[in-house]
Steps between C-alpha positions, in 0.01 A plus 500: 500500500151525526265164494141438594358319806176243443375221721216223575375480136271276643426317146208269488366661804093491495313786707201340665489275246531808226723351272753841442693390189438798332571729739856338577564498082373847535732640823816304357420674170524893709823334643664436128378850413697686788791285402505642183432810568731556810773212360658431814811283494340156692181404643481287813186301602565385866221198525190343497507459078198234533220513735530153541821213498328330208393810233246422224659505176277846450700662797844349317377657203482824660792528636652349199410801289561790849903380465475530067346807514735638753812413342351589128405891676853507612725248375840625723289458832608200735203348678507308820218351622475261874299245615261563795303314738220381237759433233655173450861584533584178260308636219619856545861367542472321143793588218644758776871478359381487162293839507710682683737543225219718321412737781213294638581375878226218589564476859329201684700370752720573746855383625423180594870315580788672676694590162138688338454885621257755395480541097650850397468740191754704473442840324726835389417856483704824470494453893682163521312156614188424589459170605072330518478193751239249375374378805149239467288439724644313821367259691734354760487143398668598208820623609533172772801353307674866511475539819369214666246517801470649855606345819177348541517390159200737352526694193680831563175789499472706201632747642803325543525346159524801346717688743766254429481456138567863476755534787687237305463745179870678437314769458734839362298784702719758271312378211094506479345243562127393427303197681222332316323374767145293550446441906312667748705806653377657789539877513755653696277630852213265388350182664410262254141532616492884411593452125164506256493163366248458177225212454668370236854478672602158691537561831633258751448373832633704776743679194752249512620634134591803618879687446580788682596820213857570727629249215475749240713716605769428296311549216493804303106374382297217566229403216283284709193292443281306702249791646254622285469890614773702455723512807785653599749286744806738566399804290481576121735315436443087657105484377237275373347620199139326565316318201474669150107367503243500823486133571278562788191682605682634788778632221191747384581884504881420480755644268663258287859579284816447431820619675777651329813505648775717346886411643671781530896509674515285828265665745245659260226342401153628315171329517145620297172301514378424145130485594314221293113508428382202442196415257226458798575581857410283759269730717227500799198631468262591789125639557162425458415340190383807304830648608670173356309504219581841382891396559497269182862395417691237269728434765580261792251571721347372870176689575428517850104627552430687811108509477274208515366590148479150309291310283533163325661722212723654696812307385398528200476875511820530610697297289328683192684750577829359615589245247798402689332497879683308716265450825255661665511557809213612782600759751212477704523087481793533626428707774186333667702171476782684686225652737389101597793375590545823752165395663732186655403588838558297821095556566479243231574105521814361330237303226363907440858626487625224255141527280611869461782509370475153317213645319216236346557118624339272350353175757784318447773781611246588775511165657865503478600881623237326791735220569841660513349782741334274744816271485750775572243618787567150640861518508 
């Protein structure tokens, strides 16, 4: 059996306030084209559909005509497709039952009550089964009523939540078995502080999303989603596939694609990276500005200038030639404000210190900054 592996669509999503439409219509286009071309027998999208809960119609639209597309370049294909973190589960979860009796699996929810488990698509090959485990995103509140709350009546963590929705998973580990999975999985080795987490990725407080990979394991592959750069948890074979389409600046330089998974007997499994170019790159460019200038580009683009070379036309000059500039940014700026607030020194007074790194004040901050120094002096 051989299917392909796409995640955090990211539909709807603006880049610095670039509105990138286009380029999604254009990278979902590639996607239908290696469909056709390569014809494998399902297509799983594991999360993060929408860039936001509430999609504009525009983003519907899209997506509307991805799925028709996909099933009219290979009409035999099953697709299932997740909800992730910036999905709303409820509209992902809508006519479920009703489309999964044409090979479309609309996934939005998890088991919520003690009689719901983990939605499955079965599948057969000259090898026997191969069964695909449709798990959404999960955030412990939902799964409360299946299994309740802690001693000190907390939500169980996340990684807890989803440890027990699969351990409760009769799970055949002679047959192979695929997880569809959108949650934050921490590498096998790794703190969750060492993993390369993108701009454009949520990220919470103190990681209290993470799961640790050692639940995989009794998976023969995991198609994840949730982490846009492509990752690999336990090996080729448990991986994220990272965003089709750069949704940050700090995505630039990457290589986007597709993974294609081919099932083989239990125990063999091949994977090949379908590399997608999309129609502009998101890229950083960096010199002085005749070294910019001669750089000129239609893509996604953040100059950063490392001479003081600028005029009032500057700008100007620059986005000329970059039609789809993103910022500017100054090097040197950057630098001699990074050199002031070195200078703190304890030669100077605690007004000096706090003008420093506080920058300009105007009379009324002055008097103020003033105030709360010469009251915590008298304390």
């Amino acid at each position: 059996m051989r299917f392909f592996h796409i995640s955090d669509l990211h539909i709807g999503l603006k880049l610095m306030n670039k509105d990138l439409s286009e380029d999604q219509r254009y990278i979902l286009n590639e996607i239908v084209k290696e469909v056709g071309l390569k014809k494998p027998d399902a297509i799983v999208i594991a999360g993060d559909i929408y860039n936001n809960a509430v999609p504009s119609s525009d983003a519907i639209e899209i997506f509307d005509k991805f799925i028709s597309k996909l099933v009219a370049a290979a009409p035999a294909m099953s697709v299932m497709v997740i909800s992730g973190n910036h999905d709303s589960a409820v509209r992902i979860n809508q006519f479920r039952e009703v489309l999964s009796g044409h090979n479309l699996h609309l996934i939005g929810l998890p088991p919520r009550t003690a009689d719901e488990f983990i939605e499955k698509a079965e599948f057969c090959d000259e090898y026997g089964k191969v069964n695909f485990y449709l798990l959404p995103f999960v955030r412990p509140s939902f799964v409360r009523n299946v299994f309740g709350l802690e001693e000190n009546e907390n939500n169980l963590s996340y990684d807890e939540a989803v440890r027990r929705l699969i351990d409760r998973e009769n799970i055949d580990e002679n047959e192979r078995n695929v997880l569809v999975s959108h949650q934050y999985y921490v590498p096998v080795g790794k703190n969750p502080e060492e993993v390369d987490r993108m701009d454009s990725e949520i990220i919470t407080v103190g990681n209290i999303d993470m799961v640790e990979a050692e639940v995989l394991q009794k998976f023969d592959y995991a198609a994840l989603g949730h982490i846009h750069k492509p990752l690999k948890v336990l090996g080729d074979c448990h991986r994220y596939c990272g965003t089709p389409l750069a949704c940050s600046v700090s995505e630039a330089g990457q290589t986007k694609g597709i993974v294609m998974v081919e099932l083989l007997e239990k125990g063999r499994i091949n994977t090949e990276i379908i590399p997608l170019k999309p129609l502009r790159e998101v890229r950083v460019v960096k010199g002085s500005l005749d070294e910019v200038l001669d750089k000129a580009s239609d893509d996604y683009v953040t100059v950063i200038l490392t001479d003081e070379a600028a005029d009032t036309d500057t700008g100007d000059r620059i986005r000329d030639k970059f039609p789809n500039l993103l910022e500017i940014r100054k090097e040197v700026v950057i630098r001699r404000e990074y050199e002031a607030l070195t200078k703190i020194s304890d030669e100077l007074s605690e007004i000096d210190n706090c003008r420093i790194f506080l920058n300009e004040l105007n009379d009324k901050e002055e008097s103020l900054l003033t105030d709360i120094i010469n009251g915590l002096k008298g304390v």
